[in-house]
C-alpha positions in Angstrom: 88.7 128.6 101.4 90.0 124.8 102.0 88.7 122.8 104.6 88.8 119.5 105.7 87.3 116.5 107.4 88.1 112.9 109.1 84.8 110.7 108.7 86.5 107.9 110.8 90.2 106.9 110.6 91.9 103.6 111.6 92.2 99.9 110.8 88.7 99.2 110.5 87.8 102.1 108.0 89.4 105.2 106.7 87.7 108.5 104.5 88.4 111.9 104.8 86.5 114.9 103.2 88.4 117.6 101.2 86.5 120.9 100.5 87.2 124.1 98.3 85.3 127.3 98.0 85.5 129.5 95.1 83.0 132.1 95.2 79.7 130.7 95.3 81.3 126.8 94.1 81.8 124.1 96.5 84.0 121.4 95.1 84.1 118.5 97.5 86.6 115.4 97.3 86.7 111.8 99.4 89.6 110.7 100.1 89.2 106.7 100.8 85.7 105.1 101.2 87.0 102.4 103.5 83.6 101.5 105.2 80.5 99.6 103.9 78.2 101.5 101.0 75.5 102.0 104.0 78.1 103.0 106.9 79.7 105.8 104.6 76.1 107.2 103.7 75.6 107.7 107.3 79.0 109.3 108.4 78.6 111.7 105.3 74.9 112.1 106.7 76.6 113.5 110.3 78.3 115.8 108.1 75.6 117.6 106.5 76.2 116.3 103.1 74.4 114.1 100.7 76.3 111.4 98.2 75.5 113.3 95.9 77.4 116.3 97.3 80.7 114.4 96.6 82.7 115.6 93.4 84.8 113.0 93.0 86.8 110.3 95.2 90.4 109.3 95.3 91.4 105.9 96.5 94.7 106.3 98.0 95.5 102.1 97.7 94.1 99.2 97.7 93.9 97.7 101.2 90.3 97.0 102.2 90.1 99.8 104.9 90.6 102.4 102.2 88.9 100.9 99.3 86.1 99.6 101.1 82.9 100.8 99.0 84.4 102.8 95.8 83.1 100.5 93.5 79.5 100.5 95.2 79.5 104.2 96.0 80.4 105.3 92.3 78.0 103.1 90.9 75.3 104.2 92.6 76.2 107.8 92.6 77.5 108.3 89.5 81.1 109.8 91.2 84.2 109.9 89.8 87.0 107.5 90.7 90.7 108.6 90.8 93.3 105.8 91.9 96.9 104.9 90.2 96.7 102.2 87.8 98.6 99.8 90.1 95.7 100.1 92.8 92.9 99.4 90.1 94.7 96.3 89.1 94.9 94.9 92.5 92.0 95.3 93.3 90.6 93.3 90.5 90.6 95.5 87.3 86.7 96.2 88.3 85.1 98.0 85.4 84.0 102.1 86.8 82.6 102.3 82.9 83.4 106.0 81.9 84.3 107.0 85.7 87.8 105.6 86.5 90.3 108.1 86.0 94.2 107.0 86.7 96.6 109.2 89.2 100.3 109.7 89.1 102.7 110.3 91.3 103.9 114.2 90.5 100.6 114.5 88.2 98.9 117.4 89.6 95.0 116.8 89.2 92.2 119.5 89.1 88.8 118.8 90.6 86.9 122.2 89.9 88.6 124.5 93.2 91.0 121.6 94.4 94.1 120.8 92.9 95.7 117.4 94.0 99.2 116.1 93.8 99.7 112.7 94.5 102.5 111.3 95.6 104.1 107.5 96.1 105.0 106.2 99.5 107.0 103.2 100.8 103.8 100.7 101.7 102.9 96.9 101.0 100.6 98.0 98.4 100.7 97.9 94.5 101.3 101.8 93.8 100.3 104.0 96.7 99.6 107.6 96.6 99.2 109.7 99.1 98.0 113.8 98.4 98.6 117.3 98.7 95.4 119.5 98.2 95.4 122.8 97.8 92.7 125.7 96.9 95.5 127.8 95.7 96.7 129.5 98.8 96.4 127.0 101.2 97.9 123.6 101.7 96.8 120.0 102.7 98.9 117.3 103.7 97.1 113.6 104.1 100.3 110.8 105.1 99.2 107.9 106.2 100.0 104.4 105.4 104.0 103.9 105.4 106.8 102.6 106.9 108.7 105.3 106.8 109.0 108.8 105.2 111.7 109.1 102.2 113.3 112.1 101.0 110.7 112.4 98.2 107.5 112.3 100.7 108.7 115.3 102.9 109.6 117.1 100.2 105.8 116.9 99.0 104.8 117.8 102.0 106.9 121.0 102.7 105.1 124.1 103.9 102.0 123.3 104.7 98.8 124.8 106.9 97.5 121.5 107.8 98.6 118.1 108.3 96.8 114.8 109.0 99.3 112.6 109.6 99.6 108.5 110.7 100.2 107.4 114.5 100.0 103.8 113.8 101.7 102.1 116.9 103.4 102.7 120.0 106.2 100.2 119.4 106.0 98.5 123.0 102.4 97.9 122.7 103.0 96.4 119.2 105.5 94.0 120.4 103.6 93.2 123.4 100.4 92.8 121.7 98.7 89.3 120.6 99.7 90.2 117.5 101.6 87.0 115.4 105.1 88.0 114.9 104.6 87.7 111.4 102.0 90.8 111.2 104.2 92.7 114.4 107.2 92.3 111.3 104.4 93.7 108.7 103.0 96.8 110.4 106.4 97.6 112.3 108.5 97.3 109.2 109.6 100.2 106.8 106.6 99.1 104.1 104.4 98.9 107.3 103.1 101.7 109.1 104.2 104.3 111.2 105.5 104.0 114.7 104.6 107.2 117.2 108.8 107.9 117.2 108.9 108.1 113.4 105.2 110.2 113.0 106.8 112.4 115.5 110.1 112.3 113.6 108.3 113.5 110.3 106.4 116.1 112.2 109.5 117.4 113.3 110.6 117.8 109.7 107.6 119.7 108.5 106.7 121.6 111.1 106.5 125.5 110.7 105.2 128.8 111.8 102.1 128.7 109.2 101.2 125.1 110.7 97.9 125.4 111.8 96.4 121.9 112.8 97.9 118.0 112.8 95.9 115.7 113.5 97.0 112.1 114.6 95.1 109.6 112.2 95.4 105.5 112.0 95.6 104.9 115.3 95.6 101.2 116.1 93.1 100.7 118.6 95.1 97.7 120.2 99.0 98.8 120.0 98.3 102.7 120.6 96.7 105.1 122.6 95.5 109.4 122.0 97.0 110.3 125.1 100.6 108.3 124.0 100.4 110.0 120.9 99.8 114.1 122.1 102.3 113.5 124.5 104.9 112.6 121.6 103.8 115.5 119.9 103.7 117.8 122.3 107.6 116.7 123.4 108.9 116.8 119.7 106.8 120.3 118.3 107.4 121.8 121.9 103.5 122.5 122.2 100.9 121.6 124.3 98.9 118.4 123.8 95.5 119.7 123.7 96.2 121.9 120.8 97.3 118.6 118.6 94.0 116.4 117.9 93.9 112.5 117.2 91.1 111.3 114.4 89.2 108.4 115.9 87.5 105.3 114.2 84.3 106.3 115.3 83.7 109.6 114.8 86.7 111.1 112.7 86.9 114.6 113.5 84.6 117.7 113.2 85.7 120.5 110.2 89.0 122.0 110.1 89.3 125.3 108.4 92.6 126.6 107.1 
């Protein structure tokens, strides 16, 4: 069984829990620790799990609300750390000792019951991955943090049974926002982030009968709003809002099982 978990998603933190049953093992994976050492402790508290629960974390880039506590968490929890090599020298070549491991795009990685694939994506970091998790039967798609979706990303992400996926910005509350133009150019530009119309426009592309959950993640709390975004996803997947779910900064999301 593959499940999954938002602990808190958007520009002040981001970390989602990954989790595969097989038989009587639980592997569990964190995907971004982009809080402080303490914060994270407590959000994987309100989840019923322990540090020392985690199996392993992958850092998907470098930017502080993704990286956050990594190098804290592993140290003092003795986890695993999977990032490319691009993200480990940006953020300062820190030394894991014998717990950095190094991801690839199209370099499938197995964490006892999860299987990863990493993937690159257009953003303004050194060598961002994003994943595709799987148990073996069942899919995962995590896509957030890009300007846009290339050829190569929807391709990953084809056929999938769940799909957390980047609302960034309404474009008209991004342009209207207090925002300097310089960072309205950044975050609205194709290395940025993703606009509701182009989220939508991927979830149009990937959408399919065995679908069973997207959920709306990175939403800016200034230039974007849940209610703006279900209503773009319920015109472009022809469904109703209520049955597509936004992760919040706050409180994430509750388990999603697939």
């Amino acid at each position: 069984m593959l499940r999954f978990r938002s602990l808190g998603s958007g520009s002040a933190g981001n970390a989602t829990l990954v989790e595969a049953r097989d038989g009587t093992h639980c592997t569990r994976v964190l995907v971004d620790c982009g809080f402080g050492l303490k914060q994270l402790e407590e959000r994987l508290a309100r989840a019923g799990l322990a540090p020392t629960d985690i199996d392993a974390v992958f850092i998907t880039h470098e930017h502080g609300d993704h990286v956050g506590c990594a190098h804290g968490f592993s140290r003092r929890h003795g986890v695993t750390v999977w990032m490319s090599e691009g993200t480990w020298r940006a953020t300062g070549e820190r030394d894991y000792e014998d717990r950095l491991r190094f991801a690839r795009d199209g370099e499938a990685i197995e964490i006892g019951a999860v299987c990863l694939s990493p993937f690159t994506v257009p953003h303004d970091a050194r060598e961002p991955l994003q994943l595709r998790c799987t148990d073996g039967s069942r899919h995962l798609g995590l896509l957030t943090d890009l300007g846009h979706a290339t050829p190569h990303v929807i391709e990953q992400l084809a056929g999938l049974d769940a799909l957390m996926l980047e609302f960034n910005h309404d474009i008209d509350l991004l342009a209207n926002s207090r925002y300097h133009p310089a960072l309205k150019r950044r975050v609205g530009g194709d290395w940025g982030h993703l606009s509701n119309a182009t989220a939508s426009s991927i979830a149009s592309a990937l959408v399919h009968p065995r679908l069973r959950h997207l959920v709306a993640a990175h939403l800016s709390e200034q230039n974007n709003r849940p209610d703006i975004v279900r209503e773009a996803l319920a015109r472009v997947l022809d469904a109703r809002a209520d049955e597509m779910l936004t992760a919040d900064a706050a409180n994430g999301t509750d388990w999603f099982d697939l």
